[in-house]
C-alpha positions as CSV (number, residue, x, y, z in Angstrom):
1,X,-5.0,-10.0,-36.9
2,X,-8.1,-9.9,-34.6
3,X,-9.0,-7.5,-32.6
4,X,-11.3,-7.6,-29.6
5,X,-13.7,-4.5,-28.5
6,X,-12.4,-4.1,-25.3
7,X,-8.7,-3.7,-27.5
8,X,-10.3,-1.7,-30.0
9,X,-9.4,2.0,-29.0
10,X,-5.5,0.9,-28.1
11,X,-5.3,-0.6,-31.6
12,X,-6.9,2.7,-33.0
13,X,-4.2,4.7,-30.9
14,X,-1.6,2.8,-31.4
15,X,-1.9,2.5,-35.6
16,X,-3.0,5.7,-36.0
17,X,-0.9,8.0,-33.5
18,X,2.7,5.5,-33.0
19,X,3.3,3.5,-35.2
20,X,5.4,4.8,-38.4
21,X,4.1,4.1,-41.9
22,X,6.8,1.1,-42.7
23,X,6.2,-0.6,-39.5
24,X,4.1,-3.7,-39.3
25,X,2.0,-5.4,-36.4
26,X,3.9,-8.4,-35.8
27,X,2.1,-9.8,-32.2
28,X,-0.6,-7.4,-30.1
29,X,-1.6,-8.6,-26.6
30,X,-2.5,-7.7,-23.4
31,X,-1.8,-9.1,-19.5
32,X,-4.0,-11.7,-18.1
33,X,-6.3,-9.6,-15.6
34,X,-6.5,-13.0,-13.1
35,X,-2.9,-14.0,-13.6
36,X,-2.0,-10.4,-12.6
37,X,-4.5,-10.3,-9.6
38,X,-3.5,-13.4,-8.0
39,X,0.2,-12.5,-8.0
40,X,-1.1,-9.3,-5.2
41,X,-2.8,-12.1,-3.0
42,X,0.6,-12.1,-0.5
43,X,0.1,-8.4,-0.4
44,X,-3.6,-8.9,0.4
45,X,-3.1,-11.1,3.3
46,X,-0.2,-9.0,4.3
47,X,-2.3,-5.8,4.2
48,X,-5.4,-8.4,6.1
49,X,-2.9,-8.9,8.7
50,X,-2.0,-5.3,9.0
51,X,-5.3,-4.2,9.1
52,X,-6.4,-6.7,11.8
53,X,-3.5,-5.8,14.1
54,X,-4.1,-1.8,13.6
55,X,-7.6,-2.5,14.1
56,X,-7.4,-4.1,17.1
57,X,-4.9,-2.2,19.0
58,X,-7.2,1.3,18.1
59,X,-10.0,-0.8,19.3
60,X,-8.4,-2.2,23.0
61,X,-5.9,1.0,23.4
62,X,-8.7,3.3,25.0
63,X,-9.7,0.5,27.8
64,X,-5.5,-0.3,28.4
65,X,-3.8,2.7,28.4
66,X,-3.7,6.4,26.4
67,X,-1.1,5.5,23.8
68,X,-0.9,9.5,22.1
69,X,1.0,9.9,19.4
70,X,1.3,5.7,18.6
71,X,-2.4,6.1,18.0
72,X,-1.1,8.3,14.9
73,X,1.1,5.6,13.7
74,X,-1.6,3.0,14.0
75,X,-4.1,4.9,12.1
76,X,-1.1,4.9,9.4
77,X,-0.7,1.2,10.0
78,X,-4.7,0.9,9.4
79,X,-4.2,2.9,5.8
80,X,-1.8,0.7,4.6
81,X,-3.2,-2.6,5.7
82,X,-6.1,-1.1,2.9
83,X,-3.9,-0.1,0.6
84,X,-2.5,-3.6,0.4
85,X,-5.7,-5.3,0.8
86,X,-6.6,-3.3,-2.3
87,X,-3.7,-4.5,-4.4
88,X,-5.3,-7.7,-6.2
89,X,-8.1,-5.1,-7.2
90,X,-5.3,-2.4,-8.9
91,X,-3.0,-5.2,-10.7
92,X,-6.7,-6.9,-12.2
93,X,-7.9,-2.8,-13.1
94,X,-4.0,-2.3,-14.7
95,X,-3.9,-5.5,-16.5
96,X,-7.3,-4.2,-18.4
97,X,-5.6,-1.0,-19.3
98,X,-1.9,-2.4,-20.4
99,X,-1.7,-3.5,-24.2
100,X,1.2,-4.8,-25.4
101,X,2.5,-4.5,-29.4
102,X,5.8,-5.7,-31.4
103,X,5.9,-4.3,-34.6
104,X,8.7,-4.8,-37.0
105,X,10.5,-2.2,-35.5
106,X,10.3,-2.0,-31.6
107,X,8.3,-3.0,-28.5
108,X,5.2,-1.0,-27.5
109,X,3.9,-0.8,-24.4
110,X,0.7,1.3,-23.9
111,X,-0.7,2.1,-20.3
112,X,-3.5,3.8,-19.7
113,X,-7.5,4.5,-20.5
114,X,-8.1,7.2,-22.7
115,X,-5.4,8.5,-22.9
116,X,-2.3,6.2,-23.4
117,X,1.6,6.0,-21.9
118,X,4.0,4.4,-24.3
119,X,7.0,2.9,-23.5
120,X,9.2,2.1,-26.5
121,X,11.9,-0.2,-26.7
122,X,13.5,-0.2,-30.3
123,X,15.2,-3.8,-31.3
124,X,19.1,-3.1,-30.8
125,X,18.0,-1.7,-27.6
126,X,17.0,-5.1,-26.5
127,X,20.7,-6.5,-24.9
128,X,18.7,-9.8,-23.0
129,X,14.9,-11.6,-23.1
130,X,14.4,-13.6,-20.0
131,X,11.3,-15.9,-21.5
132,X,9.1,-17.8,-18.4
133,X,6.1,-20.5,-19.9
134,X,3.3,-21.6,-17.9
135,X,0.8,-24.3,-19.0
136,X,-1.8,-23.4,-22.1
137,X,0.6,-21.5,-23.6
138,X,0.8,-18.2,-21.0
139,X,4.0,-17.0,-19.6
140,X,6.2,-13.4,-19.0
141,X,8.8,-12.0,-21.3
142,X,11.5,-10.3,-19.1
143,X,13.4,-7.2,-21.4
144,X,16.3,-7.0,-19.2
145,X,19.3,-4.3,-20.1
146,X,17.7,-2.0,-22.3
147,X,16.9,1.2,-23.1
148,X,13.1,2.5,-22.9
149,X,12.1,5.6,-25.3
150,X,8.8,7.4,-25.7
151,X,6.9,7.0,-29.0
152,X,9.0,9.8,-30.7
153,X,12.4,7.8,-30.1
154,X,13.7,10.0,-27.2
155,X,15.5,7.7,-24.6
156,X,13.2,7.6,-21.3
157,X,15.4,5.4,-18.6
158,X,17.3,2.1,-18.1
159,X,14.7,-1.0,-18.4
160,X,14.5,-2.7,-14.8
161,X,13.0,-6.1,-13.4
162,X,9.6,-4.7,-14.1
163,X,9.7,-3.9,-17.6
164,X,8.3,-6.6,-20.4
165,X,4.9,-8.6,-21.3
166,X,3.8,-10.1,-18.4
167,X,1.0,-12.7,-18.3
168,X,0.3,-12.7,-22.1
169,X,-1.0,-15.6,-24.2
170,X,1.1,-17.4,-26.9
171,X,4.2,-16.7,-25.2
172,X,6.0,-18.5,-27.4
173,X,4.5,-16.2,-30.1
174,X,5.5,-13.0,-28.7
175,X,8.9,-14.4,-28.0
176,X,9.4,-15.6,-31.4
177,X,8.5,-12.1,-32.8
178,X,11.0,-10.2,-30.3
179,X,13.6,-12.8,-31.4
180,X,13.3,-11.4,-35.0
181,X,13.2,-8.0,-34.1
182,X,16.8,-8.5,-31.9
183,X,18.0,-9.8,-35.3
184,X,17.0,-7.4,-37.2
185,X,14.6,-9.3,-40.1
């Protein structure tokens, strides 16, 4: 299996602190930075739109009228036209620190920098894969009904829409791999 740099210190983490000694590596990835990015650009423009309208109405209120305690509300309105205008710029950072592994046992998902979150879906735990290809091979793996645990096996929550490999290379790969590990081989 090869291993890039910038994937270096998840792999590290991830064979020397999760996984058990008679697991195996079967598929390690991580999201597409630009795939992820572009899907924030409708929050962008909404958070633009936001912005300009908050902007403009702070700007022209003083010459109209005293507005008082609306001005509160549009300074609030001018935060979270930045917040969403930051958005493509979060999803690119968190695709960078999001690796994905399937082992022989479970699903791995690590978040973080230095230090890692895992999310740990074991195989039986797995009732439904919802599997979406794009062109060159890309696409998103949906894990829909299952059970999450932390890396020691405790269970964590319910999986919901937002859990599963999203914008990964050699889809079809990873899908293959969790098709096994439903099975049981």
């Amino acid at each position: 299996m090869d291993v890039t740099n910038d994937d270096q210190s998840a792999f590290e983490y991830l064979t020397n602190d999760v996984l058990s000694r008679a697991e195996e590596i079967a598929w390690t990835g991580h999201p597409d930075p630009g795939v992820m990015a572009r899907a924030k650009v409708p929050s962008a423009c909404l958070g633009l739109l936001n912005f300009a309208i908050a902007g403009f109405m702070i700007y022209v209120a003083p010459s109209v009228a005293d507005l008082g305690f609306a001005t509160v509300l549009l300074v609030g309105s001018l935060v979270a036209g930045i917040y969403l205008l930051a958005a493509p710029y979060r999803a690119w950072l968190r695709a960078w620190r999001t690796y994905y592994a399937i082992t022989s046992r479970r699903v791995l998902i690590l978040r973080g920098d230095k230090t890692f979150k895992v999310i740990s879906i074991l195989g039986p735990d797995i009732e439904h894969v919802e599997t979406s290809h794009r062109s060159g091979g890309t696409g998103n793996i949906a894990l829909r009904g299952t059970t999450t645990r932390d890396q020691f096996g405790s269970p964590i929550r319910q999986v919901t829409e937002n859990d599963g490999l999203w914008a990964i290379d050699e889809v079809a790969k990873a899908a293959a791999a969790i098709k096994l590990l439903r099975v049981g081989l």
